[in-house]
C-alpha positions as CSV (number, residue, x, y, z in Angstrom):
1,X,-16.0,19.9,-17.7
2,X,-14.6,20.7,-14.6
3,X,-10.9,20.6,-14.0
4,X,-11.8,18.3,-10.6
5,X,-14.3,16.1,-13.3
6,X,-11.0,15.9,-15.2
7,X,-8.8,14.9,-12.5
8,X,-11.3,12.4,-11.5
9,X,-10.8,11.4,-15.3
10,X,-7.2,10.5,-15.1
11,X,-7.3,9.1,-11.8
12,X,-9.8,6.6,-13.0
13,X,-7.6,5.9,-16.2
14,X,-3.8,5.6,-14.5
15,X,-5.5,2.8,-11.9
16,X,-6.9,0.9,-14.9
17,X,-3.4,0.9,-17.1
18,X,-2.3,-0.3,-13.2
19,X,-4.8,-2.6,-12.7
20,X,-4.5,-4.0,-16.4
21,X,-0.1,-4.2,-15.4
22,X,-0.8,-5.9,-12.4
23,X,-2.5,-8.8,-14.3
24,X,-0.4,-9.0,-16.9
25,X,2.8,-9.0,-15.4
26,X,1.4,-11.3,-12.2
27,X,-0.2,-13.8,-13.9
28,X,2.0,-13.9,-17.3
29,X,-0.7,-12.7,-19.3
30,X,-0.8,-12.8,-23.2
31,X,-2.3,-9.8,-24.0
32,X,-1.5,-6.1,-24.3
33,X,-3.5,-3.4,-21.9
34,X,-6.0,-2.3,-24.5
35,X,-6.8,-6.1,-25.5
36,X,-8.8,-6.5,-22.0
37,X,-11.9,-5.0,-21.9
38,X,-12.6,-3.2,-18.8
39,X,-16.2,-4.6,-18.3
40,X,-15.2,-8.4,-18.8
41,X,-15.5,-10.4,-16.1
42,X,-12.0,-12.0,-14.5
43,X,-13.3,-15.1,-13.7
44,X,-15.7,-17.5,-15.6
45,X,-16.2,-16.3,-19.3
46,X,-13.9,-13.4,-19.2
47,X,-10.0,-13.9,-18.8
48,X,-11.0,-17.3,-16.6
49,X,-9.1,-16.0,-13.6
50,X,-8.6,-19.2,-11.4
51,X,-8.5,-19.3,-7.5
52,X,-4.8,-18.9,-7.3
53,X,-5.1,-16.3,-10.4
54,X,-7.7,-14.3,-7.6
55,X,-4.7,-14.7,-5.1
56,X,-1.9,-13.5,-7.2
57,X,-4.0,-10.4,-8.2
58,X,-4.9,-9.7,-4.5
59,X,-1.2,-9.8,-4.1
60,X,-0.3,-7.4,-6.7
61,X,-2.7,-4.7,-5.9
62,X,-2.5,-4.8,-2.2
63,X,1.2,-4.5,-3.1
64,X,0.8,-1.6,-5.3
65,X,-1.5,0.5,-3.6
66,X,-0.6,-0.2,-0.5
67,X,-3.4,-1.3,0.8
68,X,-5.6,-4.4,2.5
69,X,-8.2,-6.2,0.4
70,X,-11.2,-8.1,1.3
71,X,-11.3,-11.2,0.3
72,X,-14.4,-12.0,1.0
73,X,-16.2,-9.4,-1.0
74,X,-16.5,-10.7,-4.5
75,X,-18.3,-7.6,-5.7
76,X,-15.0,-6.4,-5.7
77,X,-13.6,-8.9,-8.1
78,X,-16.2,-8.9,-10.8
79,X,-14.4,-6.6,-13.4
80,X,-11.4,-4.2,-13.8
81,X,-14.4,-1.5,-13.1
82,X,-15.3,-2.7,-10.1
83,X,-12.0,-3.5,-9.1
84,X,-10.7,0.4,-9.9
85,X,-14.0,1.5,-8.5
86,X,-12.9,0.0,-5.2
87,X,-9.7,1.6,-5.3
88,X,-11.2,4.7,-6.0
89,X,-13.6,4.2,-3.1
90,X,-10.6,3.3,-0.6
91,X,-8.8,6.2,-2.2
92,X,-11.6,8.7,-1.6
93,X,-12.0,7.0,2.5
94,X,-8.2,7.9,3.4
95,X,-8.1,11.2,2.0
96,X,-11.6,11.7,4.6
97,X,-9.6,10.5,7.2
98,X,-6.1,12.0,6.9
């Protein structure tokens, strides 16, 4: 493995813990960081993430990273993955652009 694969690694697991803090110190979670799966979805059969749930988290992470969400994609929203695979992705666009 390559010490960039690595980085890419770590990257990937510090803005999950983040992502994982972010929802359960916004929304008053009862849970611990390794209780929520990664994969589940937030809304519906997953955590059941509410409309004002979806606004606190937008909140949090565009307060965290610094950073404008769209709120219209809900692609975005689906999972922790997809939500760390769009910070990744935003990540990867500034760096291009510095």
């Amino acid at each position: 493995m390559t010490s960039q694969m690595k980085l890419a690694i770590e990257r990937r697991s510090e803005l999950t813990a983040k992502v994982k803090n972010i929802l359960i110190d916004r929304l008053s979670l009862k849970a611990e960081p390794n209780e929520i799966t990664e994969d589940a979805p937030l809304f519906g059969m997953g955590l059941a993430l509410d409309s004002i749930d979806a606004l606190v988290l937008i909140v949090g992470i565009e307060d965290e990273f610094d950073i404008s969400l769209n709120t219209t994609d809900h692609q975005i929203y689906r999972s922790i993955n997809t939500l760390v695979d769009h910070l990744i992705g935003t990540e990867a666009a500034k760096a291009t652009h510095v």
